[in-house]
Phi, psi and omega in degrees: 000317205271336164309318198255003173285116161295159183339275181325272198331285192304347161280328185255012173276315185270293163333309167293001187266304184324293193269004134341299165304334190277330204320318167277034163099348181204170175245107134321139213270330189279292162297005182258340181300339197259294197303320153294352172290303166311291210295331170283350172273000178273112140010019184258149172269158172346291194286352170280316170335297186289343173274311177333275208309324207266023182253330153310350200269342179206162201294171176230153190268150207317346190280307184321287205272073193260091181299345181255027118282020166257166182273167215273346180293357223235324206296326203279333204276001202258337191259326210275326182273348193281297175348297164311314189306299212264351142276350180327312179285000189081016189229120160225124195276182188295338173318285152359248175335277175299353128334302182298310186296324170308286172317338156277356178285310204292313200295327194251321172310000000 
């Protein structure tokens, strides 16, 4: 999916992924393997690549990651990678999870 998405959309798509990852407070070492992982099978050139990855590097603010601007064709394949992230590591804490479980209550109802 994220391949055939223009710059903005696949940036701001990866910025809600980023901070998924952020939702308990830190990028697990499994989940930043998983976010490089996505992001090296994408069609982007350099600077985009390094800005994607630079999203990890700090929690990103809330406006950046704002999930009710994607669009509703997008949302479910957008919960299927939130999901993957915050399991990557084999954990997904109760933070996590209920986390996850709103947002997808916002995205999907």
């Amino acid at each position: 999916m994220l391949d055939k998405l223009d710059r903005p959309t696949r940036l701001r798509l990866l910025r809600i992924l980023a901070a998924a990852a952020w939702v308990d407070g830190e990028v697990q070492d499994a989940e930043r393997e998983f976010f490089a992982g996505l992001i090296e099978k994408l069609p982007m050139a350099d600077d985009e690549r390094a800005l994607a990855l630079g999203y990890l590097d700090s929690p990103p603010h809330p406006a950046e990651a704002d999930p009710t601007k994607i669009s509703p064709d997008h949302r479910r394949a957008l919960m299927d990678m939130i999901w993957r992230i915050v399991a990557a590591d084999g954990v997904v804490a109760d933070e996590e999870k209920d986390a996850v479980k709103d947002l997808e209550e916002i995205l999907l109802a």
